[in-house]
Every structure is written in structure tokens, then in C-alpha cells.
N, C-alpha and C positions, 0 to 999 in steps of 0.2 A: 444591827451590826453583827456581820459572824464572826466567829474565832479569829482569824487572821489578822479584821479589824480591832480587834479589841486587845489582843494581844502586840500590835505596833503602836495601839495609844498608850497601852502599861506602860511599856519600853521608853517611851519619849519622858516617862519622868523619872524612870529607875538609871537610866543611863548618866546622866548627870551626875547622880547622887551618887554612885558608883564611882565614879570616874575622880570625883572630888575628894574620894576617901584613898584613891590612889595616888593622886598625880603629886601630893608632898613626897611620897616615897620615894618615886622616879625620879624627880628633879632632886633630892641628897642623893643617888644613887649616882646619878649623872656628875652631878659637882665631883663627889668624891673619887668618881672613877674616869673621868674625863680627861686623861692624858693618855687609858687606855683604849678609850672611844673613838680617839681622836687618831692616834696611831693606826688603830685597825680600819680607819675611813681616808687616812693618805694611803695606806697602803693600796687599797683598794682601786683609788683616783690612780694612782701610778700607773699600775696597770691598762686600767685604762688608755692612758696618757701616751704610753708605750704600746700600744696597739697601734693609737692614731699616726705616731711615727713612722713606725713600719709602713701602713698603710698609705700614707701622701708621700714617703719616698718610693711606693711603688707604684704613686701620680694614679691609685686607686681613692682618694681620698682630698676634697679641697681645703683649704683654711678653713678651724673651727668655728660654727656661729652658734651654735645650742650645745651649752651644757645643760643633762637633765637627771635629774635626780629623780626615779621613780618609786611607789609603793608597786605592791605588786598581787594583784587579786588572788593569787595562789595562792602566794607567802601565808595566811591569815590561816589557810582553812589546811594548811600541810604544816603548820605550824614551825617555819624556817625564817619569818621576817627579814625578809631582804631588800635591800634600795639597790634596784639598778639603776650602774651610772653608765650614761651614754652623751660622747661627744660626737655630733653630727656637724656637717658642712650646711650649706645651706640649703641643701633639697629637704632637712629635718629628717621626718622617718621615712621619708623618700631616697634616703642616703641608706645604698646598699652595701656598701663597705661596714661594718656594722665596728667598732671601736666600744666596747663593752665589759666592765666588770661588775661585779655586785659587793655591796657593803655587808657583811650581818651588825644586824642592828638590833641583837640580840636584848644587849643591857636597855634600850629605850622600852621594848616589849616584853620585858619580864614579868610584870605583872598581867599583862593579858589575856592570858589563860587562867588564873583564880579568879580576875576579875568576869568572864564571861562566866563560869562556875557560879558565884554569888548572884548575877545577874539572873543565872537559870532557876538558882533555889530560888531570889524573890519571885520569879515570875510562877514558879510552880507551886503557890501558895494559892493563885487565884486560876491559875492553868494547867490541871494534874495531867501527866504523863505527858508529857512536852516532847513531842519528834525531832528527830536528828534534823529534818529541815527547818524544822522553826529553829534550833541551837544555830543553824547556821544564818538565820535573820536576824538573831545575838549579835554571830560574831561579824558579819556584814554591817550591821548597822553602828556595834561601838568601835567598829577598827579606823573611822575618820579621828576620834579623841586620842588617839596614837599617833595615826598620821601625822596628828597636827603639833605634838609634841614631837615628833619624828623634825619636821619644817623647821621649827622655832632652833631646835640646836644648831640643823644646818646655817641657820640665816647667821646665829651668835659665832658657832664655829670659822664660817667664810667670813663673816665683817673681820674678824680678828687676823684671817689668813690676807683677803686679796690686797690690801695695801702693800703685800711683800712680793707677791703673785709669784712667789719660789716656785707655787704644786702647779700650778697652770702650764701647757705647753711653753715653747719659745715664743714670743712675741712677734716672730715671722710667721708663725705657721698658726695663728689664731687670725680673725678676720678684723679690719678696725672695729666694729660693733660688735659685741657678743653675749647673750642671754643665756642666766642661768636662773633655771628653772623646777620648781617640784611639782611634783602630779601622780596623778594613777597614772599605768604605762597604758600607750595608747587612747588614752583621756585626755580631758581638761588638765591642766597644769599652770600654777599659780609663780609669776615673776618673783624670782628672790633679789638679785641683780643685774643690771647691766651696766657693760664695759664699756667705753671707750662713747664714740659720737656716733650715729648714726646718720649713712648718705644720703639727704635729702633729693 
């Protein structure tokens, strides 16, 4: 087994145990700051929201069928953690009219950076002088256990919002069916919701 190898079997059990010593923190950080989490992620859908206006009143743009809520492979390694939100028509990312704002999702990813830090000192016990590429096989490989704490607010945060569907476009200008969704941008993307009946 060489370095490379042995060094992503370490990871596979440092990462957990890491991430377990985090994630009580995050989640009272969240509770406690979750009115301004929540504001600074309408905010952001608005916009959004208001692009796609513009755009289908200048019949650049058809009824919404994808909301998508992205991570963003950059975000991680420029250290900005952003979810870009994007309302697409039905061509998805075929839709050139692009209707787009980003979230900072700062408070979810607060601890991310001490945690890859910890992560790097346990691994530099058994791996001395650790490269800036293997740090970034760190932060590639624990930035899903974010993601997914990233998902889980969205899913709590929308169940609580769409029964009122205030932040949603007008109900004309959405499609009967509509999917929202989280994912890496340009990736796989895991269903949060969907809207309405879908036309058989």
C-alpha cells in the first residue's frame, strides 16, 4: 500500500470521530442563531426569485421546475462556503437564462477549518510533513459531513416555510410540478421536495 493509500484509510476513521466532536457545536450554534441564518437565506432566494421575474417577463425564461440548492467545489478550498441557489425552467442546466444568487453559509461551516486543522495534526502523527495536496484530500473528503449538515437545515428550514410558500415565485409562474433540490453544482443532487402532481 503507498502513502496515498494509506493515508485515505487513516482518514476514513479520523473523519468521523472528528466530525462527532464537532457537529453538537453546530447544531447549538444553528438553534441559537437560526432567525439569522434564516433571514440571510430569504434574502438570498429573493433575489434569486427577482431575477427569474425579470427574466420570464422578458419571455427569456419558462415556468419554474428546478429549485437547486448547490455546494460549490470552490467554496471549500477558497474558504467562502456558498450554496448556490438556482431556479431553472425545464431545460434544468440547459436553461440559459441563468436566475441565480448564492447563500453564505457561513455559521453552518464555522467549524471547518479547525476541524481539517485537527484532522491534519491527527494524520501528521503517522504522516510527517503532510503536502498542501494531501491537506486538500482533508478538505475534499470531510467537506460531504458539512454538506450534509448544510441539506438537513435546508430540508427543516423549507418544511417549516413551503406550506406558506410566501418565498416561492407566484403560483403562475412556477410549473404544476416542481423539484427542489441539493447537490454539488453540476453533480448528482439529492431530492428535498416536491411540489404539486406530476403529468403523467
Amino acid at each position: 500500500m503507498d502513502r496515498k493509500e494509506e493515508f485515505m484509510t487513516a482518514m476514513e476513521y479520523i473523519l468521523p470521530e472528528q466530525f462527532s466532536k464537532s457537529s453538537r457545536s453546530i447544531t447549538l450554534h444553528c438553534e441559537k442563531h437560526s432567525k439569522e441564518i434564516v433571514h440571510t437565506f430569504l434574502e438570498a432566494f429573493k433575489t434569486a426569485v427577482e431575477q427569474t421575474t425579470i427574466l420570464q417577463d422578458q419571455k427569456k425564461k419558462g415556468k419554474v421546475r428546478y429549485i437547486l440548492f448547490s455546494h460549490l467545489y470552490s467554496s471549500i478550498f477558497l474558504q467562502r462556503y456558498l450554496i448556490r441557489i438556482d431556479l431553472m425552467d425545464h431545460a434544468f442546466y440547459s436553461d440559459s437564462s441563468q436566475a441565480v444568487s448564492y447563500w453564505d453559509a457561513r455559521d453552518i461551516y464555522q467549524l471547518f477549518e479547525e476541524d481539517v486543522e485537527a484532522i491534519r495534526e491527527e494524520l501528521g502523527k503517522n504522516f510527517p510533513r503532510i503536502r498542501e495536496y494531501e491537506a486538500d484530500f482533508i478538505r475534499y473528503a470531510y467537506a460531504p459531513y458539512y454538506h450534509g449538515v448544510t441539506k438537513a437545515f435546508l430540508q427543516a428550514m423549507l418544511e417549516e416555510a413551503l406550506p406558506e410558500l410566501n418565498f416561492l415565485p407566484h403560483q403562475d409562474r412556477l410549473e404544476s410540478f416542481v423539484s427542489i433540490l441539493f447537490g454539488e453544482y453540476m453533480g448528482e443532487a439529492d431530492v428535498l421536495f416536491q411540489l404539486g402532481e406530476e403529468q403523467i
